[in-house]
N, C-alpha and C positions, 0 to 999 in steps of 0.2 A: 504493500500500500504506500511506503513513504518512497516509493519509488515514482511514482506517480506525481508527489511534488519536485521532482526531479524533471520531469516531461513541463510538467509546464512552465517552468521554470525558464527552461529551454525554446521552449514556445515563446514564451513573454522577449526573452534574448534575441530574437532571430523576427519577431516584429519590430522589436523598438529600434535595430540597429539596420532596417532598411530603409534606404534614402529612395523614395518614390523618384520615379526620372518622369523627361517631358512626353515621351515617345514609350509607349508599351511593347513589350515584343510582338504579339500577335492582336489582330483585330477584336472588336467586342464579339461577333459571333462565334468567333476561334476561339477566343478564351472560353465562351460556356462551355463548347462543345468539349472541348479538353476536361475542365472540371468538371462537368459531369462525369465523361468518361473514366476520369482518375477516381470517383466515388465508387460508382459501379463497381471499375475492376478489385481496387480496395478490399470492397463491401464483399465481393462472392469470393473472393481468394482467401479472406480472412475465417469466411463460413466455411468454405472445405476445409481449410486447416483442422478446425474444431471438430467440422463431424465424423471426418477422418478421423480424429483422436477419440470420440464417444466410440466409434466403433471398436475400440483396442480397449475399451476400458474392460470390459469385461474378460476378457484373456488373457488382460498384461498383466506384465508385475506390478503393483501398486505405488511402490517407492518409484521407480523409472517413471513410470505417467504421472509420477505428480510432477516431476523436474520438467516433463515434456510441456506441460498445461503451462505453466510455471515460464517456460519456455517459449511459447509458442506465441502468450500475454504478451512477454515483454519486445519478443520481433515485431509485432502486431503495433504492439504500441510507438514504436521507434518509428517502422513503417509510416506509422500515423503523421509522429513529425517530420518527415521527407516529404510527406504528399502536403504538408503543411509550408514547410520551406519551398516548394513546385509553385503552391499558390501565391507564396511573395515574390519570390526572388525570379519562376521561370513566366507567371502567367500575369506578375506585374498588378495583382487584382486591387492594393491599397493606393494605386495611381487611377485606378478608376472612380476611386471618390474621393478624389483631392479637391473637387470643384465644386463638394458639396458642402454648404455655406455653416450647416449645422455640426456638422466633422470638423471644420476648421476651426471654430470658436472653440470645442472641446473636444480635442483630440481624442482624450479617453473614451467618447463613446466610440469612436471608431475601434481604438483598441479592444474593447469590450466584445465587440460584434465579432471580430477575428479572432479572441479566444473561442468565444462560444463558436465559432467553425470548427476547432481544435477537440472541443468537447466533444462537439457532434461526431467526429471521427472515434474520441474513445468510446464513444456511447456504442456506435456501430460493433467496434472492438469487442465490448462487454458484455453486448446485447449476442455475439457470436458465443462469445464462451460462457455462456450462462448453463447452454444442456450439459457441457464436459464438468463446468464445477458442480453442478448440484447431484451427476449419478458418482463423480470422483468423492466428492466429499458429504456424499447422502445429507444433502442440506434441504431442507425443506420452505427456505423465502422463497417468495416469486420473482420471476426474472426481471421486473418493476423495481422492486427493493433490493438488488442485488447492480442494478446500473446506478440506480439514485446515491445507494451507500457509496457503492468506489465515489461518483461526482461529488457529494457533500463532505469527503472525508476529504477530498485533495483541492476541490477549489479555495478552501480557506487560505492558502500557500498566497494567492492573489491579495490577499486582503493588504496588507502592508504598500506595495507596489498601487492597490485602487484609490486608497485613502492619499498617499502622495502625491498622486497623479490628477486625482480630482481636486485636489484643494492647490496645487499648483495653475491648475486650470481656471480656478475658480480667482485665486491671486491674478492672474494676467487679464481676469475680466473685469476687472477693479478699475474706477476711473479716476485710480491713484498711479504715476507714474514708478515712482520709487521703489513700490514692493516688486514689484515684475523688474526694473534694472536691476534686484538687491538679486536677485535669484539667478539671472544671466549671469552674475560671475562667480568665480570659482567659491569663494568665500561665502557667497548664496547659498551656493547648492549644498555643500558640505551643513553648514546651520541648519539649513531647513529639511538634510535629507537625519542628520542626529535626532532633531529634536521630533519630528513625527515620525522615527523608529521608533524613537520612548514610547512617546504617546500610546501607539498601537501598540508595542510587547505589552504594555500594563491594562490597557481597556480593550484589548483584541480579543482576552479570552471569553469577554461579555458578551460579543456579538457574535463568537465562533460557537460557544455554547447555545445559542440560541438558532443560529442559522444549522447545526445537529438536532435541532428540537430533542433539547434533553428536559430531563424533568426532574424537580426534586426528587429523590429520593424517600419514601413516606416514615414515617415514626414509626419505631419497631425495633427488634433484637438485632437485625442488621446495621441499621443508621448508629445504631446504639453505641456499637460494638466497633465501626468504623472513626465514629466519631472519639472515642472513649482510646483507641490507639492515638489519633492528631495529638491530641490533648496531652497524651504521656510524651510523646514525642518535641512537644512546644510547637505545633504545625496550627498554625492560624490559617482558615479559610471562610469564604462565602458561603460555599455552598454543596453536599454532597448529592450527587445528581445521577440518573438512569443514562446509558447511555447506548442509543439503540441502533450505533453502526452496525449493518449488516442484519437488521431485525432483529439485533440483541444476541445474536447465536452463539458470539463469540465467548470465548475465555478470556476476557484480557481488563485492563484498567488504565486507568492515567490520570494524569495532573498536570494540570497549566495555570499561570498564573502569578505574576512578579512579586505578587502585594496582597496583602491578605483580602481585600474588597473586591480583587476580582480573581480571584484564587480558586480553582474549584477543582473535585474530586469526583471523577469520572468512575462510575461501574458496568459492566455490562450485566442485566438480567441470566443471565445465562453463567456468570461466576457467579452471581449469587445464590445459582439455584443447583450448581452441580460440585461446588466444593464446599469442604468441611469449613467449619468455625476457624482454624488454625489454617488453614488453608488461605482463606480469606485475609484474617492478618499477614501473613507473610507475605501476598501480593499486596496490599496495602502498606507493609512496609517499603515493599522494594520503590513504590512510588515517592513514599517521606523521603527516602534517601535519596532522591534527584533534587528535592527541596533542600532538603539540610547541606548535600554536597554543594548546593550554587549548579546547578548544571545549568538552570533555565537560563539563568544569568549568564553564562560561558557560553550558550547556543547564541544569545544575543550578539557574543562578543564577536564568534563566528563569523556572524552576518554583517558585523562591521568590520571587520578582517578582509571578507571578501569584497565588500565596495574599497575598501584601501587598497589591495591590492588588483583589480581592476584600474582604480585610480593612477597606480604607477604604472601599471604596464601601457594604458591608453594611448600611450602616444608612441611609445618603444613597439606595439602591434603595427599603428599606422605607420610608424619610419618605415618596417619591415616589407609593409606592401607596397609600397610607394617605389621603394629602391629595390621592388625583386621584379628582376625583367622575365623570369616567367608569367607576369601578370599581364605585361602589354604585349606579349605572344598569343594570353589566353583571350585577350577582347579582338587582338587581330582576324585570328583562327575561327571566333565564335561568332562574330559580329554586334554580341552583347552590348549593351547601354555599359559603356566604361562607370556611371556610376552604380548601375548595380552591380559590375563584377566587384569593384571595390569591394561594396555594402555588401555583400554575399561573403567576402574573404573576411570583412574584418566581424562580420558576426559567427563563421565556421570558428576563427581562433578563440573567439572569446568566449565560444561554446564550451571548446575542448578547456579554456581553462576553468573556468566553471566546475565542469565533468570531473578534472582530476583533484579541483579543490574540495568539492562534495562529497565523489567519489573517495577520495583517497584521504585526505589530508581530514573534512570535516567528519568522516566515517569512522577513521581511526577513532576520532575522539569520544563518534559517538556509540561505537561498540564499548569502546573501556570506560565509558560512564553508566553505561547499564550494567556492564560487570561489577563498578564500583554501587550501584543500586542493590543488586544481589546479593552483596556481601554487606553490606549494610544492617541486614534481616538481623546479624549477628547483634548490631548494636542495641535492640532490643528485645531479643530471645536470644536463647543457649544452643540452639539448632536452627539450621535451615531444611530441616527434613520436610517441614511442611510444604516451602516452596520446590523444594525438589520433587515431590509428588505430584504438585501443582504443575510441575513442566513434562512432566508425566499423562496427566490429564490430558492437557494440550495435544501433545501429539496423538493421543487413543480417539479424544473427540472430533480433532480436527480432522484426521486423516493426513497432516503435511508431516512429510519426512522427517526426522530427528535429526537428521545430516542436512538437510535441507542448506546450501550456503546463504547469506545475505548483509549485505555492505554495510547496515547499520546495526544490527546485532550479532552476537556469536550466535553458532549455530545452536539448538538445544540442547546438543549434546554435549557442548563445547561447556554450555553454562552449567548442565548435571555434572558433569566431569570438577570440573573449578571447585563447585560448591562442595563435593563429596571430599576435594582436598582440605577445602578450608577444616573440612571436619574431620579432618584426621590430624592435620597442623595449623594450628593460626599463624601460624606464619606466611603465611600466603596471603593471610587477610592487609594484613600490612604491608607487602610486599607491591601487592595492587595500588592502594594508595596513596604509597609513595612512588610508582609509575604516572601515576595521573600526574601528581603532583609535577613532578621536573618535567614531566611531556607539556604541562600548559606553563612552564616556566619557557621551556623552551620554544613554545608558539609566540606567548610576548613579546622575546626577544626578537623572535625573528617580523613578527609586526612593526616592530620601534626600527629595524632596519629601512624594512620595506617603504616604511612611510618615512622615511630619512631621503630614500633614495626616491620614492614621489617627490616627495617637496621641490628637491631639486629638478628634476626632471619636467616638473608642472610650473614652478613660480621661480627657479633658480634661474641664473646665466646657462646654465648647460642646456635644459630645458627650451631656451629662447633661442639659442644656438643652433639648435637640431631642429625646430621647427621653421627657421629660417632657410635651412638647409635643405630640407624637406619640400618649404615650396617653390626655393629657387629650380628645384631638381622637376617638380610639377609644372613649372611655367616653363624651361627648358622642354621641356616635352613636350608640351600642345602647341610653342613653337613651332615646334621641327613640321609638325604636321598642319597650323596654320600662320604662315610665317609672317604674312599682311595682318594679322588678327594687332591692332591698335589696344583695345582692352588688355593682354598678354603685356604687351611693353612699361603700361602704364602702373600693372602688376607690378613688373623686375622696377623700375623707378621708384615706386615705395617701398618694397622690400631694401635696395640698396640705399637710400636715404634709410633708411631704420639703422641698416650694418656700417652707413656712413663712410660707404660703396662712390665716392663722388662724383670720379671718372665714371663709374655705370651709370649715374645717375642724371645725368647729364645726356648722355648716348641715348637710354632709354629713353626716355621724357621725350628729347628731340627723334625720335625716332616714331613714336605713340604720334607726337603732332607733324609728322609728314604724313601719316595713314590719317590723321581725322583733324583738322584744326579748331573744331570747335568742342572739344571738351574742355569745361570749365577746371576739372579736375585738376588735368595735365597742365595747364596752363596758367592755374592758382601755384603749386608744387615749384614748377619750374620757375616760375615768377621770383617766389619765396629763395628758391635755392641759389639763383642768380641774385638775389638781392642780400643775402645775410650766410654765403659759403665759409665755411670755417679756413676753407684753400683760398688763399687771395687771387690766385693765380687764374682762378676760374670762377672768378666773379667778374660780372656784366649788367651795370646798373641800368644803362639805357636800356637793355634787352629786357631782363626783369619791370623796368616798366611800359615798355610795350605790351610785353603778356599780361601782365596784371590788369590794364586799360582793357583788354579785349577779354579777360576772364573776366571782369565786372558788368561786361555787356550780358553776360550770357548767366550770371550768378550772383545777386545781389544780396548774398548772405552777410553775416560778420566778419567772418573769417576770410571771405576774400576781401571787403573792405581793408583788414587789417596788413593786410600783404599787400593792395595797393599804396597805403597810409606806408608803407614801409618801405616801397621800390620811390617813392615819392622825398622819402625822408633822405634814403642812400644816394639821391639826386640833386640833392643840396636845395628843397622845393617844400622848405618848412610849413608855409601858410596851404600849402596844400596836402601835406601830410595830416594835419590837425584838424583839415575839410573832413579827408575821411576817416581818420582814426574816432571824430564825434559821431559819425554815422557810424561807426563797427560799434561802439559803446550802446549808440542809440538800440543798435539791431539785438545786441547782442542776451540771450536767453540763459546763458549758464559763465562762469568765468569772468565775473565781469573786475573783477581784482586786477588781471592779465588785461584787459584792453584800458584802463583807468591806469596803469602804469604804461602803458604803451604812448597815453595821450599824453600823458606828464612830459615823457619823455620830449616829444614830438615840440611841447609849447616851449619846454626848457631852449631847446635848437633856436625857437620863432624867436627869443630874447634874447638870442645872441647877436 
């Protein structure tokens, strides 16, 4: 199941990191026709898989066909996000409503609609392997409540990413300027993506528990008895509640929640009603101990782990594509929109590191946190034999393999085995412990690197360096291929005035105004450059106010006043610098410190 917040996760990844282009690969009728078709074939290839496999159930070995079903899920579901990735990246489908005025204002509903495409593909998926699970594991839901539980158990993964999303949406729709500039930059985003992660880890479990339609738990020997363990434990919570994934069938329990108010203690009907009193406790322990370890708090920390390092890699991803000339073979060869191959490459890598920080790195932690859950039980009983029974049960009820492998827990066998040590030596118990311990010593440190070596990389000289480098290397290229393209030079001109490139900048500029004379741009820039060069050698006061005269025709903003007022001044033409540096003051909407010193300057000159 937590494999499943995994998929969409991935999903979410591979929309958000695709840049719609102007031109779609294929026409509107071609594209249905593809999508449909891709549903179709989808849809009947995924149902023979499965009834293919009902057919074996009765014959096979039992342990092998569950790994097959098991198996079969998770191609299925991958499957799903290929034909998902086809519909962004090969059929172009979020470029088809870029020009709808209601998508544009809030993005997120567009995103919203393209998950639930995504859904509708697992749905197909689950709605297939509904007959395999229920003669594999003599389950008796209906195949209604067995699609609904997988979607309600994994959509909540969305919740964090909707709430950011939507109220960033909602920020930009503000007829305040400020908050929407505060969020464009980097110092924005980081504030604002901190502060409503809080938010939602502490009140997510209030709307998660309810969008599960769980239910208190009613007054009785069980509430009693659950409640009456917290309490010894010092385990403050909201609320002990029924929990009816999967129609309740399940064995299993949990707990979410930062803070005692929205803190609650998940049961399923079904461990209530098929294990013993001690039974019970012991899996109510194992949950205390994810609380009392801090886990929920270290899953948190996780997930700010993964936006830091995302953050540094960001832009060490994009060098990589930019400067690998396998990329401008593959838009040659393919014909592709150059900005979706980009947007397609730099969503595959950010996939794959995703994949290995989940998979690997967040998995490790979170197997040896529920090991360190397990062992736990000891901290308040003398045995874990009840929970080892209880994992017992599991496997007899469930039907799934005891060897069964899976990325965020030990297998059950892995965990009877462990726990049957602790019980023969505690020393193992501490042993564990102190593995967690240095293991999340060790993640710290290497986050305080990471995000050492972001900073730089993001806000540093090194950082500004490489991206400078990066689009000099991009404007070099569409160069090559359109060599007259004016816009491209007038690019390299502000770029090398930034690196303070002045020979370039000069070449370019002049270069930009033989293809187009009347860009006010080029002709503000060069004005400017010509009028206040830090190289003496290649300054030209008359020229600078020529262009400026003729960029004021076409641009009557502040700042080109301010650069006439200044070719005007380098002219030795005081009473007419202080003409327009009053007019750049007048015009002028932000900075106005800068052009009131500019004017001093200018009258100081007129009194000489």
């Amino acid at each position: 199941m937590f494999g499943n917040f995994i998929y969409f996760i991935i999903v979410l990844l591979i929309y958000l990191t695709y840049q719609p282009s102007d031109e779609t690969n294929f026409s509107g009728l071609e594209t249905v026709t593809l999508f449909i078709g891709f549903i179709l074939l989808f849809f009947f290839f995924t149902a023979f898989l499965f009834r293919r496999l009902e057919r074996r159930i009765a014959n096979g070995e039992f342990a092998r066909l569950d790994a097959q079903f098991h198996s079969i899920l998770m191609r299925q579901s991958i499957m799903a996000i290929l034909i998902f990735a086809i519909d962004i990246y090969g059929l172009s489908l979020p470029s088809f409503f870029i020009d709808i005025p209601l998508f544009a204002a809030i993005p997120t509903l567009e995103a919203l609609l393209f998950l639930g495409l995504f859904v509708f593909y697992l749905a197909l998926v689950w709605a297939c392997a509904y007959g395999s699970y229920k003669k594999l594991y003599r389950s008796d839901i209906s195949q209604k409540t067995y699609v609904l539980s997988n979607i309600t158990f994994s959509v909540p993964v969305l919740l964090p990413w909707l709430i950011l999303s939507g109220f960033a949406d909602l920020i930009k729709a503000l007829p305040f300027e400020w908050p929407a500039r505060f969020l464009e930059t980097t110092e924005g985003e980081i504030t604002y993506f901190l502060i409503f992660l809080l938010a939602v880890a502490i009140v997510g479990p209030s709307m998660i528990q309810k969008f599960w339609r769980c239910k208190p738990l009613e007054a009785g020997e069980h509430r009693q008895r659950i409640a009456s363990l917290c309490h010894r434990a010092g385990i403050a919570y909201a609320d002990i509640l029924y929990w009816p994934i999967f129609g309740g069938k399940m064995i299993t329990a949990g707990v979410m929640g930062l803070i005692k108010k929205f803190r609650y203690i998940l049961v399923t009907p079904s461990l209530l009603r098929l294990l013993e009193p001690e039974e019970i406790d012991a899996v109510i322990a194992h949950e205390i101990g994810h609380v009392k370890r801090k886990h929920l708090i270290f899953y948190l920390l996780f997930f700010v782990g993964y936006m830091l390092l995302s953050y540094m890699i960001f832009d060490i991803i994009l060098f990589g594509i930019v400067y690998a000339e396998p990329v401008y073979w593959l838009i040659n060869k393919t014909g592709f929109d150059q900005t979706t191959i980009f947007s397609a490459l730099f969503s595959l890598v950010i996939i794959i590191v995703f994949l290995v920080y989940f998979r690997f790195i967040f998995g490790f932690y979170m197997r040896n946190f529920e090991r360190q859950a397990d062992i736990f039980v000891y901290s308040l009983f003398d045995s874990a034999q009840p929970l080892i029974s209880t994992l017992k049960k599991i496997v007899t009820t469930s039907g799934q393999s005891a060897d069964r492998p899976n990325w965020h827990h030990f297998s059950i066998r892995q965990r009877i085995d462990y726990l049957n040590k602790c019980e023969t030596d505690p020393r193992w118990i501490r042993r564990h412990n102190q593995k967690v311990k240095k293991s999340i010593g060790i993640y710290l440190l290497g986050m305080l690197l990471i995000g050492f070596v972001g900073y730089h990389l993001n806000l540093g000289d090194i950082g500004s360096q490489l991206n400078q480098s990066v689009l000099e290397k991009v404007i070099v290229r569409e160069l090559q291929k359109s060599p007259d393209n004016p816009n491209l030079y007038r690019l390299m001109g502000d770029l090398y005035y930034e690196r303070k490139d002045y020979a370039g900048v000069k070449d370019a500029y002049e270069k930009a105004l033989e293809l187009r004379l009347d860009d006010p741009h080029v002709l503000n820039n060069l004005a400017w450059f010509y009028a206040t060069c830090e190289e003496p050698s290649l300054r030209d006061p008359q020229r600078a106010l020529l262009l400026a005269k003729m960029a004021i025709e076409l641009d009557r903003s502040s700042h080109v006043y301010d650069t006439l007022a200044e070719s005007y001044f380098v002219n030795g033409l005081s009473m007419e610098a202080i003409q327009a540096g009053e007019q750049a003051l007048k015009l002028a909407k932000g900075n106005r410190s800068y052009y009131k010193k500019q004017l001093d300057k200018f009258r100081q000159a007129g009194e000489q």
